[in-house]
C-alpha positions in Angstrom: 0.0 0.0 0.0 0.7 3.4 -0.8 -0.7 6.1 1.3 -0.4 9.9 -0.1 -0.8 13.1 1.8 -1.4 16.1 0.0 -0.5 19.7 1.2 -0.1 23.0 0.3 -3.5 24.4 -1.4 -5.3 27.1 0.2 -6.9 30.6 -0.8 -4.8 32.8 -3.8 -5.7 35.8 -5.9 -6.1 35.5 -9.7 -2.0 35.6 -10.4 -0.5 34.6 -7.5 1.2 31.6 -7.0 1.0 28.3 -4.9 3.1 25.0 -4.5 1.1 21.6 -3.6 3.0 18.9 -2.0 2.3 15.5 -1.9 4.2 12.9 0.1 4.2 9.1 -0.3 4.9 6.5 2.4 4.8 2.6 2.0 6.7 1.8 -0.7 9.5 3.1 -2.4 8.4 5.9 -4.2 10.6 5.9 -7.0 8.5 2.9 -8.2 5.7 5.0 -9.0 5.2 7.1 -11.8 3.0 10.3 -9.9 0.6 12.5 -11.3 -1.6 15.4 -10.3 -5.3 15.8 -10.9 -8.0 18.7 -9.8 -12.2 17.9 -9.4 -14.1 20.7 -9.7 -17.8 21.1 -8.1 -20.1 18.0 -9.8 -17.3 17.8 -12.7 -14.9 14.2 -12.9 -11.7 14.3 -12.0 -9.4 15.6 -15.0 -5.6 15.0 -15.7 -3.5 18.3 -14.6 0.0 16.9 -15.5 2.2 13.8 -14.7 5.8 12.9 -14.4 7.6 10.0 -14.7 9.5 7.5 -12.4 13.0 9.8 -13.1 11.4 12.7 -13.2 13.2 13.9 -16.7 9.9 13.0 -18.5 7.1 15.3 -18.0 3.4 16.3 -19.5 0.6 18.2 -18.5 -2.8 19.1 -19.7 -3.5 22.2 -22.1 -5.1 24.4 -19.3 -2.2 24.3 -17.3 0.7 24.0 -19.6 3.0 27.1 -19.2 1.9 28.2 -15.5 1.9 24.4 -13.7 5.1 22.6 -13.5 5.7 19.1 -11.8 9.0 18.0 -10.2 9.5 15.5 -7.3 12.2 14.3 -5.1 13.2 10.9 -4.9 14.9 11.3 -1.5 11.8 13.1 -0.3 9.6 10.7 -1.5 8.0 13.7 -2.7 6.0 14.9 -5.7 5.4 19.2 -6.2 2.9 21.1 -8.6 3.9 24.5 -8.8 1.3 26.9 -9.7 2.1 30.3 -11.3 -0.4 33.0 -12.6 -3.2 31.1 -11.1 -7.0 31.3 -12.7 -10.4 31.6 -10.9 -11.2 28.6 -12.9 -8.2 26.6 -11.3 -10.3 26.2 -8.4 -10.5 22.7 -7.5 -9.8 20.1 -5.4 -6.4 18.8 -6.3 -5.6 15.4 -5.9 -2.2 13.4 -6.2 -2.0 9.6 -7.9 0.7 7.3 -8.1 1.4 4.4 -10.6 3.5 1.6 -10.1 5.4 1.2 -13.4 8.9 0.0 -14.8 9.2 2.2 -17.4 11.6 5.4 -15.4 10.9 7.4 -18.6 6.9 6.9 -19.5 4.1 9.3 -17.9 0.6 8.1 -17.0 -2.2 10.4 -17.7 -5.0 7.8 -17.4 -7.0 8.6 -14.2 -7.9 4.7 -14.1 -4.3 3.7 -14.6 -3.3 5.3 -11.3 -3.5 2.9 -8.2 -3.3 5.2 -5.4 -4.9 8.3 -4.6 -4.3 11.1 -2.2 -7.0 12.9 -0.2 -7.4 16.1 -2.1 -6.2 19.5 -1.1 -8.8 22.4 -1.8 -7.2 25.5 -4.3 -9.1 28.9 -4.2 -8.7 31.7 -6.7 -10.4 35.1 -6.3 -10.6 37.4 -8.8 
């Protein structure tokens, strides 16, 4: 078992800037192949962005791309979204997923492909 804790999310104005953390326990985490995903208010989940088991591969959805960037830290057992110029419409509940994979290059953007979920963490954006 995996267990993931997300942190970080909280209340920002429309440009500002947050970090989300989420840390992994159970297993070694450079196993997994992470990803981040956001639910907004009666919507499905949808993918934000992922990165691989090495973190030197990357993706991320079309919303995002440009503003969100994903990095972990093995060592950590930690996996960060950074969130710059923030949106109202970013506003979500922001979850965390990991994957266990062998590939240490490929990304997983399929929300069923994932095999352990985090909590959520709430992000607010005011205009």
């Amino acid at each position: 078992q995996v267990q993931l804790i997300e942190s970080g999310g909280g209340l920002m104005q429309a440009g500002g800037s947050l970090r989300l953390s989420c840390v992994a326990s159970g297993r070694p985490f450079n196993l997994y192949a992470m990803g981040w995903f956001r639910q907004f208010p009666g919507k499905e989940r949808e993918f934000v962005g992922a990165i691989s088991r090495s973190g030197l591969s990357t993706t991320y959805a079309d919303s995002v791309n440009g503003r969100f960037t994903i990095s972990r830290d093995n060592a950590k057992s930690t996996v960060y979204l950074q969130m710059n110029s923030l949106k109202p419409e970013d506003t979500a509940v922001y979850y965390c997923a990991a994957d266990f994979l062998i590939s240490v290059l490929a990304v997983v953007t399929s929300m069923g492909e994932f095999d352990y979920w985090g909590q959520g963490t709430q992000v607010t954006v005011s205009s």
